[in-house]
N, CA, C and O atoms as a Maestro MAE file, in Angstrom:
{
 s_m_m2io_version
 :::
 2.0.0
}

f_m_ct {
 s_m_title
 :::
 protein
 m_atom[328] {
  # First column is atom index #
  i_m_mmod_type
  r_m_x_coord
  r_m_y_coord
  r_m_z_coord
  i_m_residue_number
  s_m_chain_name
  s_m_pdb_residue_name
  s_m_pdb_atom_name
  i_m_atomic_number
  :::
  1 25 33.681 28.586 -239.906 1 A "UNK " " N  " 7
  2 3 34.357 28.352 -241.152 1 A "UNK " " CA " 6
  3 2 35.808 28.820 -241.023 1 A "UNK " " C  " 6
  4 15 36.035 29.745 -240.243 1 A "UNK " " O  " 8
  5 25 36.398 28.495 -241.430 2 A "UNK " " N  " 7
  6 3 38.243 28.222 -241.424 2 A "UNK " " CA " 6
  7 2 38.636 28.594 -242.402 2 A "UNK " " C  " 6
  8 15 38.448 27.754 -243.283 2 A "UNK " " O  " 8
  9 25 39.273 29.753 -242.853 3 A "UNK " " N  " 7
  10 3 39.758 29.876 -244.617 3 A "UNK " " CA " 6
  11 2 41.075 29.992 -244.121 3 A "UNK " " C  " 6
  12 15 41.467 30.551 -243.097 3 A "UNK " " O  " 8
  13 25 41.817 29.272 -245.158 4 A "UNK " " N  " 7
  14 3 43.288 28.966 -244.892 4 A "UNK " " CA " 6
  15 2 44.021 29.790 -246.494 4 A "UNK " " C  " 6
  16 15 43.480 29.662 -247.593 4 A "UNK " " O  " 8
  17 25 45.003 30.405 -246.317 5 A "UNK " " N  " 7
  18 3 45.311 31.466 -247.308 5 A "UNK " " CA " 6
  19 2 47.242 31.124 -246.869 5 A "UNK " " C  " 6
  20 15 47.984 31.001 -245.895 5 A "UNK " " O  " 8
  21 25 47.256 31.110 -247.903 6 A "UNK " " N  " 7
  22 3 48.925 31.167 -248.808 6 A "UNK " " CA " 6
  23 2 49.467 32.091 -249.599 6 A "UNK " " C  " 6
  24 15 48.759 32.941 -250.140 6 A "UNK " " O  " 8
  25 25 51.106 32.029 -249.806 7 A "UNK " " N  " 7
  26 3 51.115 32.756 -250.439 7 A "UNK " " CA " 6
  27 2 51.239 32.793 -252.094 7 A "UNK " " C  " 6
  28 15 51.989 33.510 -252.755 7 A "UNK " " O  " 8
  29 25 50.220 31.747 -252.600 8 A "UNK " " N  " 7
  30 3 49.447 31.743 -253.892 8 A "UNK " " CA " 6
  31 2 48.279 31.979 -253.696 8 A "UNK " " C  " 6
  32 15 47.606 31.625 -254.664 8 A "UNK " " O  " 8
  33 25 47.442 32.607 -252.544 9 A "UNK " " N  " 7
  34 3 46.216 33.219 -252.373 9 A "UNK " " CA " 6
  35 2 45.861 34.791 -253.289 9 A "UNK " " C  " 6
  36 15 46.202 35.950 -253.051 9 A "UNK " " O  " 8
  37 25 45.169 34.283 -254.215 10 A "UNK " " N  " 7
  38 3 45.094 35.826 -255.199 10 A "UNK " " CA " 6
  39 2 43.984 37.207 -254.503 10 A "UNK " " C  " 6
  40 15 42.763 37.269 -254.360 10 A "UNK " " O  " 8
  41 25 45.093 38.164 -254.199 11 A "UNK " " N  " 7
  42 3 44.528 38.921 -252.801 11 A "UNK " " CA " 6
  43 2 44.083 40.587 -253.526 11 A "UNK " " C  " 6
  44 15 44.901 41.166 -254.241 11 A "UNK " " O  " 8
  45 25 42.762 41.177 -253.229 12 A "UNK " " N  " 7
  46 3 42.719 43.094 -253.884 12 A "UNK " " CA " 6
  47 2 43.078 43.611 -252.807 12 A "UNK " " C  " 6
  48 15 43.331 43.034 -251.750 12 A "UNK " " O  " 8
  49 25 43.108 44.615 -253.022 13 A "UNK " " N  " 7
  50 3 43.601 45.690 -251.818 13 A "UNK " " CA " 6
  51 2 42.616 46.575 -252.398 13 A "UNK " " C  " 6
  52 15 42.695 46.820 -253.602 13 A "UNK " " O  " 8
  53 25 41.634 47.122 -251.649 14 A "UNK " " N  " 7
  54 3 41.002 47.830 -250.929 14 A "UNK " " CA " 6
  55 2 41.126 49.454 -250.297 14 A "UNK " " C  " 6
  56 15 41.156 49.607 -249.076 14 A "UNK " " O  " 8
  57 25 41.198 50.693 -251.276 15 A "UNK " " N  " 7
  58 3 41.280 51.871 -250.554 15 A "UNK " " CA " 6
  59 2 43.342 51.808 -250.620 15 A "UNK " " C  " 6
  60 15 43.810 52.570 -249.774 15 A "UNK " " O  " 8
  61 25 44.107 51.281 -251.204 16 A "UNK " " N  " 7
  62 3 45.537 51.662 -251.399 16 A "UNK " " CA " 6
  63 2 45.864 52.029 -252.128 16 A "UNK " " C  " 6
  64 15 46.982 51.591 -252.402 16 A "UNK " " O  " 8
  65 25 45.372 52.983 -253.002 17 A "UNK " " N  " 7
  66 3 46.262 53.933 -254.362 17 A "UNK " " CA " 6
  67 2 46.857 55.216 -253.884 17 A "UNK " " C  " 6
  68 15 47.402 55.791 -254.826 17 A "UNK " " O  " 8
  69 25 46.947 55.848 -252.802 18 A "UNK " " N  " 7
  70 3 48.095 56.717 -252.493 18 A "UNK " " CA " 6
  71 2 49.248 56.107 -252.081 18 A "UNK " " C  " 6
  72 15 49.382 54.961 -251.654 18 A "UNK " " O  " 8
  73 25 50.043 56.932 -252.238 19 A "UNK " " N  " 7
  74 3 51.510 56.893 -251.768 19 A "UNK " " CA " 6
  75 2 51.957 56.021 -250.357 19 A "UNK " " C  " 6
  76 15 52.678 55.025 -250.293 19 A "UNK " " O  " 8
  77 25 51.457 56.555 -249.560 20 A "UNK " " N  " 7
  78 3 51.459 55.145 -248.727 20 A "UNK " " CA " 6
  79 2 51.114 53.813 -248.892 20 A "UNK " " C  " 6
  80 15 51.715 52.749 -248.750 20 A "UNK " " O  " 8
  81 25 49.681 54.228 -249.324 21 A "UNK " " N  " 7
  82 3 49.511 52.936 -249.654 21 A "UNK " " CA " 6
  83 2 50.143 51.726 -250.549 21 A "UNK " " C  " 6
  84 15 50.182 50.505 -250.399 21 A "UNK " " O  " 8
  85 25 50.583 52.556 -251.473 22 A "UNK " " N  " 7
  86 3 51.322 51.632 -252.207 22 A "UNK " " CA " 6
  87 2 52.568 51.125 -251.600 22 A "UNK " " C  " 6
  88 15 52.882 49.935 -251.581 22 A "UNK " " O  " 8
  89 25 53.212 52.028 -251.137 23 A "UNK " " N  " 7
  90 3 54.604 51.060 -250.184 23 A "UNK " " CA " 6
  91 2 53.972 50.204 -249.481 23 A "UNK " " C  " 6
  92 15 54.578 49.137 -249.580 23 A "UNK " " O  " 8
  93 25 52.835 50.073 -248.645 24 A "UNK " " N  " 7
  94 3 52.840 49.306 -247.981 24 A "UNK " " CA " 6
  95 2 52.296 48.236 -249.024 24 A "UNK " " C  " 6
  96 15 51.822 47.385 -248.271 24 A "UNK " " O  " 8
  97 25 52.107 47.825 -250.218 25 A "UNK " " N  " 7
  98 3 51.676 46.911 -251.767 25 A "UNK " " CA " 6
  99 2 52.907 46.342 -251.631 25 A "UNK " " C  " 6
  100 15 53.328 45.249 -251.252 25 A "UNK " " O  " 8
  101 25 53.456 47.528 -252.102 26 A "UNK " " N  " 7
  102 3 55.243 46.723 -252.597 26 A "UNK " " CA " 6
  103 2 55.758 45.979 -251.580 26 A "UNK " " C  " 6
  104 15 56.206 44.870 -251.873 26 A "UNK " " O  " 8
  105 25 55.797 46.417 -250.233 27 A "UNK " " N  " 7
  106 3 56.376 45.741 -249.002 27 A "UNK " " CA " 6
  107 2 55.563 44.157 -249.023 27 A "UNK " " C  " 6
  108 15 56.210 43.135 -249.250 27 A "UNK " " O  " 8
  109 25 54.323 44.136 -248.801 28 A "UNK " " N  " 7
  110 3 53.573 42.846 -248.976 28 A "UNK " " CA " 6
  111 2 54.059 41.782 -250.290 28 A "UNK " " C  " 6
  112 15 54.349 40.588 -250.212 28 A "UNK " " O  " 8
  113 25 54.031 42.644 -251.463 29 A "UNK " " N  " 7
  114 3 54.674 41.801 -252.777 29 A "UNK " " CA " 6
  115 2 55.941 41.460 -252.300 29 A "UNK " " C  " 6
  116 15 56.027 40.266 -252.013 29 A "UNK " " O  " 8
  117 25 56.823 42.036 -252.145 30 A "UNK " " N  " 7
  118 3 58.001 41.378 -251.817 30 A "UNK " " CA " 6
  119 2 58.254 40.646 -251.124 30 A "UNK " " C  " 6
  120 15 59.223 39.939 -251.401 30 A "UNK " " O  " 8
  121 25 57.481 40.399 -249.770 31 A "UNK " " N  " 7
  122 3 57.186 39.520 -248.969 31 A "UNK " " CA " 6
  123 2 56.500 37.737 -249.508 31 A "UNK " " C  " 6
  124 15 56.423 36.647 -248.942 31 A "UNK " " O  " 8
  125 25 56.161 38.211 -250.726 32 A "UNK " " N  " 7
  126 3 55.421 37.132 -251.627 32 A "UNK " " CA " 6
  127 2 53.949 36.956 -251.698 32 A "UNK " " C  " 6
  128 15 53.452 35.892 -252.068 32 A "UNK " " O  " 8
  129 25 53.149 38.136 -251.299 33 A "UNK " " N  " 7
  130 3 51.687 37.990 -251.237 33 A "UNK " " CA " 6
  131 2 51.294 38.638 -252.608 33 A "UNK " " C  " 6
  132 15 51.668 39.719 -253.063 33 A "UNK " " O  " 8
  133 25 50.302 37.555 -253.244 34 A "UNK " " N  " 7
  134 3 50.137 37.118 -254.478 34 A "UNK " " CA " 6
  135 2 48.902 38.835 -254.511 34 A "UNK " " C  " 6
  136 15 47.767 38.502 -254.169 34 A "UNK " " O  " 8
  137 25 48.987 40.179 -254.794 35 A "UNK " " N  " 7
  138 3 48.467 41.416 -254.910 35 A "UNK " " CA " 6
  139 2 48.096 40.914 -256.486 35 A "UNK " " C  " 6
  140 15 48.899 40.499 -257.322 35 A "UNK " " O  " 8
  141 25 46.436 41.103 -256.653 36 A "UNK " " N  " 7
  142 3 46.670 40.667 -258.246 36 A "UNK " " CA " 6
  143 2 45.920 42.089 -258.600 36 A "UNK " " C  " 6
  144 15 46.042 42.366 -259.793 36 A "UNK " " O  " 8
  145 25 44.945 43.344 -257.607 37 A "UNK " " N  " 7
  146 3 44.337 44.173 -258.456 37 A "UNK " " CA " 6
  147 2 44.113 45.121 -257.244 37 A "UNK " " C  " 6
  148 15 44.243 44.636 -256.120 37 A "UNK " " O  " 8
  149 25 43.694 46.804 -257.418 38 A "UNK " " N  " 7
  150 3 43.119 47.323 -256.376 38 A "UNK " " CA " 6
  151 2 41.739 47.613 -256.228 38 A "UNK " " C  " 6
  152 15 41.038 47.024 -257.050 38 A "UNK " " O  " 8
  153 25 41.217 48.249 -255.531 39 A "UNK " " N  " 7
  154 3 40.069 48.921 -255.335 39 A "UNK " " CA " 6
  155 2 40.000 49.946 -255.353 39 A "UNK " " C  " 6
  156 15 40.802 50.306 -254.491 39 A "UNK " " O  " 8
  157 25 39.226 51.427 -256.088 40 A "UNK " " N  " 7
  158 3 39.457 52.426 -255.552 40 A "UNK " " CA " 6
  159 2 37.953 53.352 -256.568 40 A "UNK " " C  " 6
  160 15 37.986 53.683 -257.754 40 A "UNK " " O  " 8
  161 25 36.842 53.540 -255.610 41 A "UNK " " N  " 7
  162 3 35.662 53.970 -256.817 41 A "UNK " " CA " 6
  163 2 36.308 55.363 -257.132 41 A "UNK " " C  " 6
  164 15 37.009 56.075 -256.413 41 A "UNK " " O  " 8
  165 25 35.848 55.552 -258.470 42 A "UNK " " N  " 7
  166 3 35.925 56.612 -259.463 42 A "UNK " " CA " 6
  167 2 37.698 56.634 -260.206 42 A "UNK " " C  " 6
  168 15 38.238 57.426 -260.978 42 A "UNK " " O  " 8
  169 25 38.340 54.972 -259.317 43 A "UNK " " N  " 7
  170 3 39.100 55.330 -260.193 43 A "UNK " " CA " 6
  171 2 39.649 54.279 -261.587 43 A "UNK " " C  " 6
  172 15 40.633 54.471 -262.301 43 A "UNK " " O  " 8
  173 25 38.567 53.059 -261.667 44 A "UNK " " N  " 7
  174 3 38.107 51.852 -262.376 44 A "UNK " " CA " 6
  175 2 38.650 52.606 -263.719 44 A "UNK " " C  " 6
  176 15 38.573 53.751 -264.165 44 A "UNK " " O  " 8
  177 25 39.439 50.952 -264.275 45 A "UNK " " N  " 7
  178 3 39.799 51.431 -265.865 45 A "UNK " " CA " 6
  179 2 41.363 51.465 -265.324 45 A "UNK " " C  " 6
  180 15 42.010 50.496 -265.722 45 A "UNK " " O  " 8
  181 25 41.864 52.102 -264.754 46 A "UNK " " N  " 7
  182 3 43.194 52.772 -264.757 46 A "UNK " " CA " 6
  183 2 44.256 51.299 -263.828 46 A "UNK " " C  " 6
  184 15 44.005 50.184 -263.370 46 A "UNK " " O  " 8
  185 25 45.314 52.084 -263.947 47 A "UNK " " N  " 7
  186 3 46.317 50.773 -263.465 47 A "UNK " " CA " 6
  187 2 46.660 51.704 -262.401 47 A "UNK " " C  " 6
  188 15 46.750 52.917 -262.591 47 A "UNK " " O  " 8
  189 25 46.863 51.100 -261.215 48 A "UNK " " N  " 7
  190 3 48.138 52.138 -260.077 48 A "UNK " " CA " 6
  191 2 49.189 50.896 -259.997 48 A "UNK " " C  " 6
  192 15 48.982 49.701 -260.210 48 A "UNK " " O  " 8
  193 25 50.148 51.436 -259.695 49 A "UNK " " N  " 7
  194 3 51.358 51.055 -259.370 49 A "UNK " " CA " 6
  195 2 51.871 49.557 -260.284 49 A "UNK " " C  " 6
  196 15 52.677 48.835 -259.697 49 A "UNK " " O  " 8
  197 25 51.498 49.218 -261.394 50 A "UNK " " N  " 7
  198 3 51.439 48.199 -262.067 50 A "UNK " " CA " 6
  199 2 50.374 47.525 -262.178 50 A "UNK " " C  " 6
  200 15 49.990 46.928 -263.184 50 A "UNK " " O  " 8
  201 25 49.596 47.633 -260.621 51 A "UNK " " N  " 7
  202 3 47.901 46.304 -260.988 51 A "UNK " " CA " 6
  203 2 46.603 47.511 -261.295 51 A "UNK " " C  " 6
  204 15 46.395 48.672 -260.943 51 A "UNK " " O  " 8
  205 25 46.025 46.670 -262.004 52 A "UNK " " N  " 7
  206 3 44.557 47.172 -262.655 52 A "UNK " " CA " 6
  207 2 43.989 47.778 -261.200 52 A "UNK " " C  " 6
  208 15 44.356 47.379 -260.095 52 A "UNK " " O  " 8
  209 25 43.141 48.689 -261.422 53 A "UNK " " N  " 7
  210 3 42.282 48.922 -260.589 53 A "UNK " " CA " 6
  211 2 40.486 49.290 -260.787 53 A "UNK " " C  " 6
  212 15 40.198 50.136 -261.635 53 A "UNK " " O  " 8
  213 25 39.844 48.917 -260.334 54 A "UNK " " N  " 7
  214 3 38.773 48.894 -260.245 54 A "UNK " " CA " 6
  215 2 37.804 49.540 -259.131 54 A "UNK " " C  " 6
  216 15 38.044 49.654 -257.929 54 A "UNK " " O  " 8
  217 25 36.535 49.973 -259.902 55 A "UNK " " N  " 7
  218 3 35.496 51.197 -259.193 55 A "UNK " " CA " 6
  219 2 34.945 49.858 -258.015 55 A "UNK " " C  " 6
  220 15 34.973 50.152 -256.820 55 A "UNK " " O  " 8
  221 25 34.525 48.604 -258.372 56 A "UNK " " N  " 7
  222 3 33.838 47.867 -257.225 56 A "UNK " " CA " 6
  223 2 34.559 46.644 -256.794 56 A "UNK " " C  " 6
  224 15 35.487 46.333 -257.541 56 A "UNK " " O  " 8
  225 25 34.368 45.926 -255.834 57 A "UNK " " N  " 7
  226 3 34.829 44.737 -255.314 57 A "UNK " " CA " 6
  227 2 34.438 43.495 -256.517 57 A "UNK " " C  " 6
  228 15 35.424 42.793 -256.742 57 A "UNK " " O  " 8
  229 25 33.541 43.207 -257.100 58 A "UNK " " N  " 7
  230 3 32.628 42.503 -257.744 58 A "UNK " " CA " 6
  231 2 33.145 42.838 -258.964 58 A "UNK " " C  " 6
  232 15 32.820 41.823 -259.580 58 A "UNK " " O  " 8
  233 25 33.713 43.522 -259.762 59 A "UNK " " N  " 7
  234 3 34.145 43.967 -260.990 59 A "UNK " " CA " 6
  235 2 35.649 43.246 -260.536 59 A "UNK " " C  " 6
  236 15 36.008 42.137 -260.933 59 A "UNK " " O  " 8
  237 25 36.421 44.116 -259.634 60 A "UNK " " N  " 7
  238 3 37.633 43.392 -259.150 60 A "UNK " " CA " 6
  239 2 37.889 41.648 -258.940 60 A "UNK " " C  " 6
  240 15 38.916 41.071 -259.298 60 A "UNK " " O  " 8
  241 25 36.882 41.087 -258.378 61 A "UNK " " N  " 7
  242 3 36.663 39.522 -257.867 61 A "UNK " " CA " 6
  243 2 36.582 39.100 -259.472 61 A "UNK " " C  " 6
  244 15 37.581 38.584 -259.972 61 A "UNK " " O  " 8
  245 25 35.441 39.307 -260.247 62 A "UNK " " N  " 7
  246 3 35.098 38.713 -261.349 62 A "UNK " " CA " 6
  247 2 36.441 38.705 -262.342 62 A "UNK " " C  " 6
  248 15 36.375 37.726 -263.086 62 A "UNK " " O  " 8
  249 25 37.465 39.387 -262.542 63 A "UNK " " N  " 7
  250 3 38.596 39.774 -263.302 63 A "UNK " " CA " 6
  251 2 39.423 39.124 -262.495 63 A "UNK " " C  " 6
  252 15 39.788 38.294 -263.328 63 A "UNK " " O  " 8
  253 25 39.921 38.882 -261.682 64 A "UNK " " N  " 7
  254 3 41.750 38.728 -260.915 64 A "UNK " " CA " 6
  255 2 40.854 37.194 -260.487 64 A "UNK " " C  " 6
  256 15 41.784 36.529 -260.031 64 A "UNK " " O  " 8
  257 25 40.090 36.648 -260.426 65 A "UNK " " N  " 7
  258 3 39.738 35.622 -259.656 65 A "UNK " " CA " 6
  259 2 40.565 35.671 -257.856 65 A "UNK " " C  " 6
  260 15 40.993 34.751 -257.160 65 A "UNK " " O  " 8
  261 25 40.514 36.897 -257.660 66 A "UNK " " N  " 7
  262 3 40.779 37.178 -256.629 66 A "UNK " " CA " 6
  263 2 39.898 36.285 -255.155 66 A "UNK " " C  " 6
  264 15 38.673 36.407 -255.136 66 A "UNK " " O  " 8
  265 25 40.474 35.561 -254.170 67 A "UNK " " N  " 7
  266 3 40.270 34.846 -253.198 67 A "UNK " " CA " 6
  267 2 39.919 35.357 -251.731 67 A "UNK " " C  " 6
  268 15 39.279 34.701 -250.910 67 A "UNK " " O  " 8
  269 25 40.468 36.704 -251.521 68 A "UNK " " N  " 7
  270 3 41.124 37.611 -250.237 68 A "UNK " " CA " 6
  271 2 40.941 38.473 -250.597 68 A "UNK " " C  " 6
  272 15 40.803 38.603 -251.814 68 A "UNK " " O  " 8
  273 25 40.799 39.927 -249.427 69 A "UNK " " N  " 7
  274 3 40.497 40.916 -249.899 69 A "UNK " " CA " 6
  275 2 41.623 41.419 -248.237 69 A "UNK " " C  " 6
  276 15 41.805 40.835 -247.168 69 A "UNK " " O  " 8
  277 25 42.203 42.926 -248.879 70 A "UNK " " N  " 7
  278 3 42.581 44.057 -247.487 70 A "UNK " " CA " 6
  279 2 42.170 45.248 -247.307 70 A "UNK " " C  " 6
  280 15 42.512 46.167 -248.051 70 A "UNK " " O  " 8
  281 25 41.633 45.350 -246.618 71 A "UNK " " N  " 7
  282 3 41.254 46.707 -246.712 71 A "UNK " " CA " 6
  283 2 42.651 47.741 -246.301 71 A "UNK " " C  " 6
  284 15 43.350 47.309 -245.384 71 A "UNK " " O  " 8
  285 25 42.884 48.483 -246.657 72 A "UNK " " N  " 7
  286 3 43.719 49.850 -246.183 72 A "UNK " " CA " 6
  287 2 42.704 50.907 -246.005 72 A "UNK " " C  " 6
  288 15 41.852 51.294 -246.805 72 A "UNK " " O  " 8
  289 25 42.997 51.356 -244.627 73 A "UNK " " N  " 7
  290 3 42.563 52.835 -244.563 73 A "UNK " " CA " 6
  291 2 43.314 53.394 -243.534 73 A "UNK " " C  " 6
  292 15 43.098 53.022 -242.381 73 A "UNK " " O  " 8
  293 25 44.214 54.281 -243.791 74 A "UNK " " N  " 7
  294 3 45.508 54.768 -243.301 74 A "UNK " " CA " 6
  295 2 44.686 55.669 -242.004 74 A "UNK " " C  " 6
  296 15 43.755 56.404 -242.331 74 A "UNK " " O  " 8
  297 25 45.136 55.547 -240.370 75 A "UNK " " N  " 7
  298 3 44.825 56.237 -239.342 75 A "UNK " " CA " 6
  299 2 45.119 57.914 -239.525 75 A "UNK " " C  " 6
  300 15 46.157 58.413 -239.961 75 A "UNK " " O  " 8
  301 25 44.196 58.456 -239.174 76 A "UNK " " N  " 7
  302 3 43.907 59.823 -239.190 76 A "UNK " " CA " 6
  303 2 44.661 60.244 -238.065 76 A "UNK " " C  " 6
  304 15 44.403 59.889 -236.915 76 A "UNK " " O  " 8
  305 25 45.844 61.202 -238.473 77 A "UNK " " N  " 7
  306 3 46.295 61.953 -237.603 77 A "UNK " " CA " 6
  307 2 45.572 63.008 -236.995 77 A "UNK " " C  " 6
  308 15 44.632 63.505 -237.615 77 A "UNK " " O  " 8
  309 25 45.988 63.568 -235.463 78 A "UNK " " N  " 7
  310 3 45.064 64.311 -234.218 78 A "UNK " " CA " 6
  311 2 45.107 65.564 -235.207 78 A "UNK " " C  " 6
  312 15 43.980 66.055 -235.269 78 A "UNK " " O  " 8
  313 25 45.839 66.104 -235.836 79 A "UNK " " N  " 7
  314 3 45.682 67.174 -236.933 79 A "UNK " " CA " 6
  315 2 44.560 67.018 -237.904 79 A "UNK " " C  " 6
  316 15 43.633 67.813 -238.055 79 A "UNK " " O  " 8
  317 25 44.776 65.770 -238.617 80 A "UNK " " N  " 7
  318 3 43.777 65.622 -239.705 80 A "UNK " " CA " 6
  319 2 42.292 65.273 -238.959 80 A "UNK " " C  " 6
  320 15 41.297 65.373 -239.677 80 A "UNK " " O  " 8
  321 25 42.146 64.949 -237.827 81 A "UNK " " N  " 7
  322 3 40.999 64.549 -237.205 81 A "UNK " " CA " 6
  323 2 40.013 65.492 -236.778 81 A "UNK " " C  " 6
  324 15 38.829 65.286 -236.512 81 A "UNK " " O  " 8
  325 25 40.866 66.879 -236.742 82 A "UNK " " N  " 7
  326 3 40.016 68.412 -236.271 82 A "UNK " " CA " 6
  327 2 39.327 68.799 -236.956 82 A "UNK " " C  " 6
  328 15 38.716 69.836 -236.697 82 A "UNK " " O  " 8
  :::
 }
 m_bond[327] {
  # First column is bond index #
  i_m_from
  i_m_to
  i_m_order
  :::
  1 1 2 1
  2 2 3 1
  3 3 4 2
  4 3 5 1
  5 5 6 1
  6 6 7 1
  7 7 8 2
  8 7 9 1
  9 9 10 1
  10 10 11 1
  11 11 12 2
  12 11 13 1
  13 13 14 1
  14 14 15 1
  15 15 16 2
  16 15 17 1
  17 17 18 1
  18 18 19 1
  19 19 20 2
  20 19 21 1
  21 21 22 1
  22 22 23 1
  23 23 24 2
  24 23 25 1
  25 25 26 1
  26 26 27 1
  27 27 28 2
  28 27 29 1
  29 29 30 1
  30 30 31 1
  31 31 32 2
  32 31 33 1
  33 33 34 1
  34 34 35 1
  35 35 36 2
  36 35 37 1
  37 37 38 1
  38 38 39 1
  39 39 40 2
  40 39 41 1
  41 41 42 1
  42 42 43 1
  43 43 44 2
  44 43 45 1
  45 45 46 1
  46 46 47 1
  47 47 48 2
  48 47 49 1
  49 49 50 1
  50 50 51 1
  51 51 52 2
  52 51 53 1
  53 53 54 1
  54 54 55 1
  55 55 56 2
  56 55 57 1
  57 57 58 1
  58 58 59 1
  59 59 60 2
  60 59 61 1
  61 61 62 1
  62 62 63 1
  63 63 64 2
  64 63 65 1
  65 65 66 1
  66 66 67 1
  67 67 68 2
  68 67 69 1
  69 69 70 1
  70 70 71 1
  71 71 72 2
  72 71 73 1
  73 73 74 1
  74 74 75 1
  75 75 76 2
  76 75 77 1
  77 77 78 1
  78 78 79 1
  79 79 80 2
  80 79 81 1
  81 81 82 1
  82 82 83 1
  83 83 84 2
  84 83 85 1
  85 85 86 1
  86 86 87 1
  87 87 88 2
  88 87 89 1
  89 89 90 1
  90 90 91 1
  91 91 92 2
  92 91 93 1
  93 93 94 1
  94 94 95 1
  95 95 96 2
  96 95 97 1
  97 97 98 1
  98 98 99 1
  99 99 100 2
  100 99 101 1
  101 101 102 1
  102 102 103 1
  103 103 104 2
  104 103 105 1
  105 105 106 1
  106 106 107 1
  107 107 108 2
  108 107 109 1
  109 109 110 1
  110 110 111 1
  111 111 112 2
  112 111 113 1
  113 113 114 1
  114 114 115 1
  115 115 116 2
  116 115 117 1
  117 117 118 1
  118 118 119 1
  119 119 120 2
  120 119 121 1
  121 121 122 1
  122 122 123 1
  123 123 124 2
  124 123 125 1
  125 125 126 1
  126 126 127 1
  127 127 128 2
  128 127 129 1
  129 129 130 1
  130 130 131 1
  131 131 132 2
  132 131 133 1
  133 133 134 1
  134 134 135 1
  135 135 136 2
  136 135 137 1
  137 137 138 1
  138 138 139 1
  139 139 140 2
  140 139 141 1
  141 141 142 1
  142 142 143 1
  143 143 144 2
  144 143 145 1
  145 145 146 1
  146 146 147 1
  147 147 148 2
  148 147 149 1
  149 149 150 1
  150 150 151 1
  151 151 152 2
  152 151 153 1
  153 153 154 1
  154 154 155 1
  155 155 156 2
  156 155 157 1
  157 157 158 1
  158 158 159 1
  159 159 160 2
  160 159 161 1
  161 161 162 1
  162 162 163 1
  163 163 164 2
  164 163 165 1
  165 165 166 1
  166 166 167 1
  167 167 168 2
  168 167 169 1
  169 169 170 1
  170 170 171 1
  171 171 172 2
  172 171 173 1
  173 173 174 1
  174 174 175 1
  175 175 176 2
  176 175 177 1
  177 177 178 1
  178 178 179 1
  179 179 180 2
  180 179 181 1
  181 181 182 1
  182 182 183 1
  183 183 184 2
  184 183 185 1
  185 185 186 1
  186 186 187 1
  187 187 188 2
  188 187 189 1
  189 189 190 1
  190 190 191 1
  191 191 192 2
  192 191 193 1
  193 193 194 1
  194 194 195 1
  195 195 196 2
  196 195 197 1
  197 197 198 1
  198 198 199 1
  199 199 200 2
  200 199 201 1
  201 201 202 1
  202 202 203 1
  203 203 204 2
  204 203 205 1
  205 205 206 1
  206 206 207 1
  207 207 208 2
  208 207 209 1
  209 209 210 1
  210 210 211 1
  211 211 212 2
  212 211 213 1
  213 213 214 1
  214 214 215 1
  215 215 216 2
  216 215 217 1
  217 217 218 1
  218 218 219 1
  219 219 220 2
  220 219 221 1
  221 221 222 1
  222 222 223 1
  223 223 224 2
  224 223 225 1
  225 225 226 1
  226 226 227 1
  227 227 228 2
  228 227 229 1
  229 229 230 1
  230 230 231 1
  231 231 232 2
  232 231 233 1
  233 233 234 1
  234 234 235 1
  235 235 236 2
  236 235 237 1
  237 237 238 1
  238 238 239 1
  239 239 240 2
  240 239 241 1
  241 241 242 1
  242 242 243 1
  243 243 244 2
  244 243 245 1
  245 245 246 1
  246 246 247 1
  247 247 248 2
  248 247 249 1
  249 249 250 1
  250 250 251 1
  251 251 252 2
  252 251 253 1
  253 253 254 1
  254 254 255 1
  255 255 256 2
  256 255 257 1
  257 257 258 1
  258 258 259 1
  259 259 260 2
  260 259 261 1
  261 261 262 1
  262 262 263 1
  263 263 264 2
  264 263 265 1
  265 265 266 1
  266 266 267 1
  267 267 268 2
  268 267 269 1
  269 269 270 1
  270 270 271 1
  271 271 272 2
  272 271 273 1
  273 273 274 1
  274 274 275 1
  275 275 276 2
  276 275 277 1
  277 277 278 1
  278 278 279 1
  279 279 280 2
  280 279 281 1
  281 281 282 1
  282 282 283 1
  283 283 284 2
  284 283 285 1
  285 285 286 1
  286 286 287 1
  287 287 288 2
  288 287 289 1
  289 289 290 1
  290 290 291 1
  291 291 292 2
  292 291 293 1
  293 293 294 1
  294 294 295 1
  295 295 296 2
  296 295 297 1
  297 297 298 1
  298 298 299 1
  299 299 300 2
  300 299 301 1
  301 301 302 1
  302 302 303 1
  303 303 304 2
  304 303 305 1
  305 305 306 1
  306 306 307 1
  307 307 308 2
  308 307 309 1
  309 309 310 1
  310 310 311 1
  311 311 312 2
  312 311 313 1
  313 313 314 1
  314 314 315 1
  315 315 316 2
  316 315 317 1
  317 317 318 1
  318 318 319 1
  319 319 320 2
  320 319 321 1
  321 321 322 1
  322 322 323 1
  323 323 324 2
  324 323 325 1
  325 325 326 1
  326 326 327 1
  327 327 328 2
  :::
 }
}
């Protein structure tokens, strides 16, 4: 199967409500990738950085008619890894 994605593809992000994460939101939006909501459990209800966010994928999909999904999960530094 072949999924072909644009940038009117309505996309969640996945695990990006810190500070990094969000620059790397804004960097993608500006770029023109259509970010319509996040992911983040326990923190559903609330908005980060302007888009809604939501406790599940399936709560998120059903609302944004979201198409795409990214996951973020920022690499663990040799410090943070001990």
């Amino acid at each position: 199967m072949t999924a072909i994605l644009d940038h009117s593809t309505p996309v969640i992000a996945i695990g990006a409500t810190g500070p990094y994460g969000q620059a790397q939101i804004a960097f993608m939006q500006e770029a023109g990738t259509s970010i319509v909501g996040l992911v983040a459990p326990g923190r559903g209800g609330t908005t980060t950085g302007g888009l809604p966010t939501f406790d599940v994928i399936a709560d998120a999909v059903a609302s944004t008619g979201a198409k795409a999904a990214m996951i973020y999960t920022p690499a663990l530094g040799v410090k943070d890894a001990l």
